[in-house]
DRENFI-810759 format. One record per residue (C-alpha): residue in one letter; x, z, y. Coordinates in steps of 0.5 Angstrom, whole numbers, padded with zeros to 4 digits, always signed. Each point is the difference from the previous one (the first is absolute). Example, Ala and Ser with C-alpha at 12.3 -4.5 7.8 and 13.67 -1.06 7.14 Angstrom:
BEGIN
a+0025+0016-0009;s+0002-0002+0007;
END
This chain:
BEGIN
x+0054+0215-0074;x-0001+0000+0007;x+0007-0001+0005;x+0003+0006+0004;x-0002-0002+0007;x+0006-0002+0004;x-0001+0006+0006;x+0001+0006-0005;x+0007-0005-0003;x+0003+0000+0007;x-0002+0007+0001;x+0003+0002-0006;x+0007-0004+0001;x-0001+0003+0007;x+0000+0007-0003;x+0006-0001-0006;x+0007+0000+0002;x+0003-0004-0005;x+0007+0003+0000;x-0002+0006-0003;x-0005-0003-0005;x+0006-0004-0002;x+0005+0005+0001;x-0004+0005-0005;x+0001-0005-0006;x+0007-0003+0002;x+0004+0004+0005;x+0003-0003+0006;x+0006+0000+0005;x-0002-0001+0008;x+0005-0005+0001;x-0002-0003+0007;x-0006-0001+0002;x-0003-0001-0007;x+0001+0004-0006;x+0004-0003-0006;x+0001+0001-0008;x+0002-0003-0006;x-0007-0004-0003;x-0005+0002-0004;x-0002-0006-0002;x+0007-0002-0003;x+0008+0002-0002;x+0004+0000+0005;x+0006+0005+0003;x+0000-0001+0007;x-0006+0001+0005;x-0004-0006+0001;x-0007+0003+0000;x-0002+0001+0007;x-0007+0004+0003;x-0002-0001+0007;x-0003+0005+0004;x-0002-0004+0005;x-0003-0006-0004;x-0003+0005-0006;x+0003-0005-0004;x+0006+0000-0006;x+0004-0006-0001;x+0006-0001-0005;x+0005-0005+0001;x+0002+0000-0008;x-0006-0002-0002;x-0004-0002+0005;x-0005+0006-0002;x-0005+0001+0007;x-0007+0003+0002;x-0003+0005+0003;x-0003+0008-0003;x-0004-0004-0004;x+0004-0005-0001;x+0005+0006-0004;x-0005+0004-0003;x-0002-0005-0004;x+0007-0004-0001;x+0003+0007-0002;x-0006+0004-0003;x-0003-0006-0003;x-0007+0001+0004;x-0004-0005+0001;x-0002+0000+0008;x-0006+0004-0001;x+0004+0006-0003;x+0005-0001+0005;x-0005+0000+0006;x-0003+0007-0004;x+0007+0004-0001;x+0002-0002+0008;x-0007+0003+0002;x+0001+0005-0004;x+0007+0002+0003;x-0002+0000+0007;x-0007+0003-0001;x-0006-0006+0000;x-0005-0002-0003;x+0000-0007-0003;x-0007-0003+0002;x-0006+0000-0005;x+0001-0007-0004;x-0007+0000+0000;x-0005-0002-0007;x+0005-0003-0004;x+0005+0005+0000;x+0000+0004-0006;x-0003+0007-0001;x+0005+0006+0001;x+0000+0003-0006;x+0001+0007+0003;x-0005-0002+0005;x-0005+0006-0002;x+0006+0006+0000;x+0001-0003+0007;x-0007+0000+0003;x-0001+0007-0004;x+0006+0003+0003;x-0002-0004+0007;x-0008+0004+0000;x+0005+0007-0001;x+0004-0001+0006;x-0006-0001+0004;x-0003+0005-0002;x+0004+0005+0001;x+0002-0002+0006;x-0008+0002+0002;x+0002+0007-0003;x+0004+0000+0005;x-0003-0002+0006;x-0005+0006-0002;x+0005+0005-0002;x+0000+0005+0005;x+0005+0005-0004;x+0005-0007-0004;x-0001-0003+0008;x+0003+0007+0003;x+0005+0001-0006;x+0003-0007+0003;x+0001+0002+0007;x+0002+0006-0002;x+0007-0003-0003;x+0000-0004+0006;x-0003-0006-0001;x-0004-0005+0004;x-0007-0004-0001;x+0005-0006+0001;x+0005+0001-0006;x-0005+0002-0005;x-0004-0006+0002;x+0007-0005-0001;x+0001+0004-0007;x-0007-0001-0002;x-0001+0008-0001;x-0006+0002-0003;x-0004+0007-0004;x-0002+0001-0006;x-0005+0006+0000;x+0000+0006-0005;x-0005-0002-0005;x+0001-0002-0006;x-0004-0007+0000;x+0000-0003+0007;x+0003-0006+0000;x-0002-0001-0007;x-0007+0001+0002;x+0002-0006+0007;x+0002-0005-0005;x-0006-0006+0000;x-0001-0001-0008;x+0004+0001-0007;x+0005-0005+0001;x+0002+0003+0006;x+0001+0007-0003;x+0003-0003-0006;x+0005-0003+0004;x+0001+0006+0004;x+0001+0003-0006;x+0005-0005-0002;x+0004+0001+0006;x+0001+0008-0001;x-0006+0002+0006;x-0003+0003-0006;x+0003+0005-0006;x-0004+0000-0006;x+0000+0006-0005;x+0001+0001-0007;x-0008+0002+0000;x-0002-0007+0004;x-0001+0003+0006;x+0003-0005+0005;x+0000+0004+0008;x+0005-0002+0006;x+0008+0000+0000;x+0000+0002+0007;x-0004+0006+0003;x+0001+0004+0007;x+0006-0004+0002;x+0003-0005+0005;x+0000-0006-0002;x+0006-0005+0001;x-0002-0008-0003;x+0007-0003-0003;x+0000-0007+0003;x+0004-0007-0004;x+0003-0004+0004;x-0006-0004+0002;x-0004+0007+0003;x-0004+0001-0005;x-0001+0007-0004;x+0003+0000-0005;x-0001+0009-0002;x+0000+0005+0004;x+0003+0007+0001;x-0003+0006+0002;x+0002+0006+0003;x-0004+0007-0001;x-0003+0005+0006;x+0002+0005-0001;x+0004+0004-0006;x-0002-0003-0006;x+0004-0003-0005;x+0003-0006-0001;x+0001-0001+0008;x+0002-0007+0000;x-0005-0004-0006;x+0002-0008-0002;x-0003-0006-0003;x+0001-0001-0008;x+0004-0006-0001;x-0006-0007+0000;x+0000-0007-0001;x+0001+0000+0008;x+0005+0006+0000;x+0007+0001-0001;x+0003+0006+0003;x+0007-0001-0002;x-0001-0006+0004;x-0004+0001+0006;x+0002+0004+0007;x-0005+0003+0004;x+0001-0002+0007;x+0003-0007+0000;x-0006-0004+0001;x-0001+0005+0007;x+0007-0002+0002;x+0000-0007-0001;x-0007+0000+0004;x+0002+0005+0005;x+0007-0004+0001;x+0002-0007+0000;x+0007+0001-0001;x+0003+0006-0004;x+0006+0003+0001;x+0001+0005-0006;x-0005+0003-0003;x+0000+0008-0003;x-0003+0002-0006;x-0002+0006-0001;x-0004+0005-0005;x-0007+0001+0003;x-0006-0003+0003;x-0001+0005+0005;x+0008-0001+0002;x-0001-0008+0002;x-0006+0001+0003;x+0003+0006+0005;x+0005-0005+0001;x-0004-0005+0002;x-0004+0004+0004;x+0007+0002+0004;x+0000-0007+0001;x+0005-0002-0006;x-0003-0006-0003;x+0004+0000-0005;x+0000+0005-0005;x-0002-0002-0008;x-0001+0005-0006;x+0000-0001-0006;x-0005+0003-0005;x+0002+0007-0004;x+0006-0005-0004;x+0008-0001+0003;x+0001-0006+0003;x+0001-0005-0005;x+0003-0008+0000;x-0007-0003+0002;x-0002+0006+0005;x+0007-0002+0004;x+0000-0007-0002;x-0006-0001+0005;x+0002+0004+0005;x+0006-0005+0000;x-0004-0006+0000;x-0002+0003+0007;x+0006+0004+0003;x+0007+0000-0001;x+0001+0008+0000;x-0004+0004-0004;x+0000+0008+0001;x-0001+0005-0004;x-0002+0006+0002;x+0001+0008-0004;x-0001+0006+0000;x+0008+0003+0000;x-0002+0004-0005;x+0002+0000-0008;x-0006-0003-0001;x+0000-0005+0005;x+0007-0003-0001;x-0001-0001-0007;x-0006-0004+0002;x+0005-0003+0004;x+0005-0002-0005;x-0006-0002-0005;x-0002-0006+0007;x+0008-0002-0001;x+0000-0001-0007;x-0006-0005+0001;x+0002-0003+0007;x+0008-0003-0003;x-0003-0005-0004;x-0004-0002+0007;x+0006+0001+0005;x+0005-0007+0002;x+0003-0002+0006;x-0006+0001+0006;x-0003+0005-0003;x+0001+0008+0003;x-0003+0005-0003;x+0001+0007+0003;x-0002+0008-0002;x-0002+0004+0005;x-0001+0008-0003;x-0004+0005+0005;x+0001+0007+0000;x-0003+0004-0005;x-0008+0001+0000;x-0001-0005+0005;x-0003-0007-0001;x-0001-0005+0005;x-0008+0002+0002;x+0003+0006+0003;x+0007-0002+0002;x-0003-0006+0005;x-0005+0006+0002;x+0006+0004+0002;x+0005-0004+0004;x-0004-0008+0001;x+0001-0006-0002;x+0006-0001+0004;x+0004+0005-0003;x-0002-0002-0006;x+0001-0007+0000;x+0007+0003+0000;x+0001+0003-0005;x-0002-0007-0003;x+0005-0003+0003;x+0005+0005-0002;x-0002+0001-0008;x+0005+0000-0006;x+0003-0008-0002;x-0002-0001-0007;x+0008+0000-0001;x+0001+0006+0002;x-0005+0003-0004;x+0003-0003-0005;x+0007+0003+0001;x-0002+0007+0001;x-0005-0001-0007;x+0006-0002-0004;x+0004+0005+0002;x-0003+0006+0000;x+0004+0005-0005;x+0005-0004-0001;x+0007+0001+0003;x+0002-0007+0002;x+0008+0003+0001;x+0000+0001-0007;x+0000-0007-0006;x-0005+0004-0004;x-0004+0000+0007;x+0001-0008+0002;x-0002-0001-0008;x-0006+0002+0001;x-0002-0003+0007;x+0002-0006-0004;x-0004+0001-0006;x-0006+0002+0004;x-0001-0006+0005;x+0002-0006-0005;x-0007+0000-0002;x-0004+0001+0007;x+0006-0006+0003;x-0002-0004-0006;x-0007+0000+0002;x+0002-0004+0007;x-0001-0006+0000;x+0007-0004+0000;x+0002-0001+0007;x+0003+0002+0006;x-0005+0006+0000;x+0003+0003-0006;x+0008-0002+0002;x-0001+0004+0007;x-0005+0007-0004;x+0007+0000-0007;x+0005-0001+0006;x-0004+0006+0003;x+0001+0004-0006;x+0007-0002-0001;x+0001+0004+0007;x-0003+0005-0003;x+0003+0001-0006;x+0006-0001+0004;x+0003-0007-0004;x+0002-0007+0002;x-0006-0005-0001;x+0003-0004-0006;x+0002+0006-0003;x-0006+0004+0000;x-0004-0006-0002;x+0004-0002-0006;x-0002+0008-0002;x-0008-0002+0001;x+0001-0005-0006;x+0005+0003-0004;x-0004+0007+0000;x-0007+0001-0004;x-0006+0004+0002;x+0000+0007+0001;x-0004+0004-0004;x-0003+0002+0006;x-0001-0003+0006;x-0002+0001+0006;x+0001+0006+0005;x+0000+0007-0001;x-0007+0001+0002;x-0001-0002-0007;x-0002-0008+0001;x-0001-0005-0006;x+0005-0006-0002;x-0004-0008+0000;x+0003-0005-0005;x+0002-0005+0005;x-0006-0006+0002;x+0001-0007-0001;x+0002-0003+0007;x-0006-0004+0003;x+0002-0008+0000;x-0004-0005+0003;x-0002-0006-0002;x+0005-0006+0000;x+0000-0006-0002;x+0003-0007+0001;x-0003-0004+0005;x+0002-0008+0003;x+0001+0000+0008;x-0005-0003+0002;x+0002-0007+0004;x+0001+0000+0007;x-0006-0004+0003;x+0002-0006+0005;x+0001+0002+0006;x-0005-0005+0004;x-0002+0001+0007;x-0006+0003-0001;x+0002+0004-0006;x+0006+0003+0004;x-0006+0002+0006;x-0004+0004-0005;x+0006+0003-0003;x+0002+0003+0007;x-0007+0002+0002;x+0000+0003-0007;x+0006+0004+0001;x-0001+0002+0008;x-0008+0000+0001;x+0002+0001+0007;x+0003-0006+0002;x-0007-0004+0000;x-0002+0004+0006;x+0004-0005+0004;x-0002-0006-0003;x-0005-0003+0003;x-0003-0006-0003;x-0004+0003-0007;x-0006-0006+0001;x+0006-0005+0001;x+0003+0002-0007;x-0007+0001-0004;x-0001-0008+0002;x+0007-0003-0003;x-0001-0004-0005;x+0006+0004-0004;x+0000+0003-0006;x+0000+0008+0000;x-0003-0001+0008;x-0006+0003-0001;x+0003+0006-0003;x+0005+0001+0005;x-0006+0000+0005;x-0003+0006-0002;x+0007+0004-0001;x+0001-0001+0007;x-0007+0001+0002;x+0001+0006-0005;x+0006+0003+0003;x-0003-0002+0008;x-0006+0004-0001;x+0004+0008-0005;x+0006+0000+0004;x+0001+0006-0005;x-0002-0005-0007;x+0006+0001-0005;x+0004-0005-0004;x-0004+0003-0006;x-0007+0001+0003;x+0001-0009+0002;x+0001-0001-0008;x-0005+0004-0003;x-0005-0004+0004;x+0002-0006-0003;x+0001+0003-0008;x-0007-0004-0003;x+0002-0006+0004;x+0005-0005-0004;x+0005+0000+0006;x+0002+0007-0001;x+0006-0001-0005;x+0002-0004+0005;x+0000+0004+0005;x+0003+0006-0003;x+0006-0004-0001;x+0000-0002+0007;x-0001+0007+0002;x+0007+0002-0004;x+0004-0006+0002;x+0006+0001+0005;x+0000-0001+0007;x+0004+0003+0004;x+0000+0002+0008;x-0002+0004+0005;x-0007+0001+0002;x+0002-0004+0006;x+0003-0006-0004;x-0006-0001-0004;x-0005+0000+0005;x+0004-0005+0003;x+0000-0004-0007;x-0006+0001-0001;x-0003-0003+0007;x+0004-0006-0002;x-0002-0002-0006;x-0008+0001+0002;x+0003-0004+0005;x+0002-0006-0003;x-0006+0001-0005;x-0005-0001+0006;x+0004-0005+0004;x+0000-0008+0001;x+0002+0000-0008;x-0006+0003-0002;x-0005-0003+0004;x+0003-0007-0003;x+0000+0003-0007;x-0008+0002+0000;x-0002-0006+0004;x+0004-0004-0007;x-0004+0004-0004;x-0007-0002+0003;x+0002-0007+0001;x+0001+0000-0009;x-0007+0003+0000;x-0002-0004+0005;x+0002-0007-0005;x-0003+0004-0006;x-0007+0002+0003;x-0003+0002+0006;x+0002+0006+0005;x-0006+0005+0001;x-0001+0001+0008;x+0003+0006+0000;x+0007-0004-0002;x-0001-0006+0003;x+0000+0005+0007;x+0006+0003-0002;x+0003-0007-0001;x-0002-0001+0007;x+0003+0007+0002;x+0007-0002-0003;x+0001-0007+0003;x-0001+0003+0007;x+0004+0006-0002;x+0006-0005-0001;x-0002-0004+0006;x+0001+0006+0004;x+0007+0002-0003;x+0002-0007+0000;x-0001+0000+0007;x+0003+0007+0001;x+0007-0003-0004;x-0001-0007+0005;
END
């Protein structure tokens, strides 16, 4: 199998934070400068786990567990490196270069190449489209907006894009992917006819199904993909793959109900906009976002219609919310959406309604306690028995302690008291809001693999092994030391590799701990140098690079040179010295009359 050029690793690294990689799997705590929570990789009570930013790499002093993004996926995941490289690509919007003849087929290679041929075409309906291309400018939309989100027409007849389609292979795929409908009699015409057509994208940008919207009055409006081998709409947001090309970092994102309302938005200038596709948000739609964002904004209609939709996303949010997540709800006024909402007041105002939307604890109070009389015992009862199983739905934390003693507030009961009555208090009949909601059985608690792990030994601190160490962990400092040729020709173990660290960290100013450590991950250096990479060296910016220059110093100076001339003169007794080594020897002994000349 052909390996992943280097390039597309630093870039990738380059794009992933490990943070919030990690942080989406094991919750963390900023604590400094670094992120910390108990390890993944063993049992422990007190915090020893740490996640630095700076470095993009993870460290535990418990256990010695240590490594990069990669590095994690596949300890905590149990991937092998090319599955790791794939999820964090996908995870940030790439594309993992082609592995050439010897990768294996995609067995969904045909669906991808029919629903590809589809894309193309419509987007060609398009372009000679005078009425689909008038109905766009007519919502306000520019050439620019519908060209990012891949626009396209599909004609009003009944066999266009069958007839586009090269051979019956392609047709049949089609036909597999839902573009065409086959009735009872046989008879097989195209799902789409006379509407806009908007490509769904996976998160690598490739299109997966489509939605259509009609022109004019027809019926249904808005018309989706069936379900396929490629598409699942219980887990896919429209929109997202366009907010992580147009935005490199993603404050919040905001889930709303409709194509046209993300593409408006994004037309307004708001980038990060998503839609789920005709279903409630669910644990996989949201647990997506949140690979991405903290915040996750869902936006409603304030009508009855729309907060019971509302109440539907909170059910399926609970077992996806912890510590560092934060989910909010914004209602807009009746009859309105955010197509036409942007339209009439802009961005600016409309970013503050965002900004300003509903706190899911909110949400949840005034859910609980409509219709009850929480002055009363049977009022304060009910609210019990209605959130014991949406509370027992969250997953045990601190997330979980804040939302019940919230509720305790409501209800007006001591924390300890309120909490004694959710475990002693069965399940209400029904559950949920006046709205009519339904109750959920309490979902298992996600865990992560835990396993008893050996510290890794802490390697012998060598001069050269504490140079690369301190170039490992603060790749700047090797900006100020001068003598990278000096180092490369010691006759020292580990030279070589700490010759090219520092030429490495003096060519990227910006390379990070993480991004030095994958290029060395097929080389039998790189257990080594992960451990040197999590080893303990404290200081300042400024007294390591004071430390650093000293030892390079010492490692070039007068001792240096004796012990490669030693090492020439051993060679020398045993066979003879090529001309390069025999001038090199030369070099050396007048080197070292210099230096005895200067100490005089």
């Amino acid at each position: 199998m052909a390996r992943i050029p280097q390039q597309f690793i630093d870039d990738l690294l380059d794009r992933v934070d490990i943070v919030d990689l990690i942080d989406s799997r094991v919750p963390l705590k900023k604590k400094g400068r670094e992120f910390a929570a108990c390890c993944p990789f063993h049992s422990e009570k007190t915090p020893s786990f740490y996640v630095s930013p700076e470095k993009q790499f993870y460290h535990c002093f418990g256990c010695g567990a240590h490594g990069t993004a990669i590095s994690f996926l596949m300890e905590f995941e149990h991937q092998d490196f090319r599955e790791a490289v794939k999820e964090l690509a996908d995870r940030s919007g790439l594309e993992v270069p082609d592995d050439g003849p010897s990768h294996r087929p995609d067995p969904d290679g045909a669906l991808r190449d029919a629903l590809d041929h589809a894309d193309r075409y419509f987007q060609t309906q398009l372009r000679q489209s005078d009425s689909a291309k008038q109905y766009l400018k007519g919502r306000g939309l520019s050439g620019k907006t519908a060209a990012d989100f891949g626009l396209g027409f599909a004609p009003d007849q009944w066999s266009g894009l069958m007839d586009s389609a090269r051979d019956q292979g392609q047709r049949d795929a089609l036909l597999k992917t839902g573009m065409f409908i086959k009735s009872d009699k046989g008879r097989i015409y195209d799902r789409f006819r006379g509407r806009i057509m908007f490509p769904i994208r996976d998160n690598r940008g490739r299109t997966i199904a489509f939605g259509g919207r009609i022109i004019g009055n027809g019926k249904p409006k808005y018309l989706n993909s069936p379900e396929h081998p490629l598409f699942h709409k219980g887990h896919e947001l429209y929109g997202l793959y366009e907010a992580r090309t147009a935005l490199r970092h993603i404050p919040r994102l905001l889930v709303v109900e409709g194509y046209m309302d993300v593409i408006a938005l994004a037309e307004a200038g708001i980038r990060w906009a998503t839609a789920t596709l005709g279903t409630a948000a669910t644990p996989d739609h949201l647990n997506k976002a949140f690979r991405v964002t903290r915040e996750v904004v869902c936006c409603f209609d304030g009508d009855d219609a729309g907060r019971r939709a509302a109440w539907r996303a909170l059910e399926n949010a609970l077992p996806t919310l912890r510590s560092g997540r934060e989910m909010r709800f914004l209602f807009l006024p009746e009859g309105e959406d955010p197509d036409t909402m942007v339209r009439q007041e802009g961005a600016e105002a409309f970013t503050r309604r965002v900004e300003s939307a509903m706190t899911l604890s909110r949400f949840l109070r005034q859910g609980l306690s409509e219709g009850l009389d929480l002055g009363s015992a049977e009022g304060r009862a009910g609210l019990v028995a209605r959130a014991r199983p949406l509370l027992s739905k969250v997953e045990d934390g601190v997330y979980r302690t804040l939302l019940s003693d919230e509720l305790a507030d409501a209800a007006g009961l001591d924390p300890v008291r309120w909490t004694a009555m959710l475990e002693t208090s069965k399940p209400a009949p029904q559950a949920g809001t006046a709205r009519g909601t339904s109750q959920a059985e309490a979902a298992p608690k996600p865990k992560g693999p835990r396993r008893t792990r050996a510290p890794s030994p802490k390697p012998r601190m060598t001069p050269v092994r504490e140079a690369i160490a301190l170039v490992l962990q603060h790749p700047r400092l090797a900006a100020h030391i001068p003598q990278t040729g000096e180092v490369a020709a010691l006759d020292v173990k580990g030279a070589e590799t700490l010759a090219a660290l520092l030429e490495a960290g003096q060519n990227e100013p910006d390379i990070t701990t993480a991004t030095l450590l994958e290029r060395w991950r097929d080389q039998p250096e790189h257990p080594h140098l992960e451990r040197l990479a999590g080893s303990e060296i404290p200081g300042d910016q400024e007294t390591l690079g004071r430390h650093l220059a000293e030892i390079i110093q010492r490692l070039t100076g007068p001792h240096a040179i004796e012990a490669r001339l030693d090492a020439l003169n051993r060679k020398a007794a045993e066979t003879e010295l090529n001309q390069a080594e025999k001038q090199e020897m030369r070099e050396l002994h007048q080197a070292r009359l210099k230096l005895e000349k200067q100490e005089g």
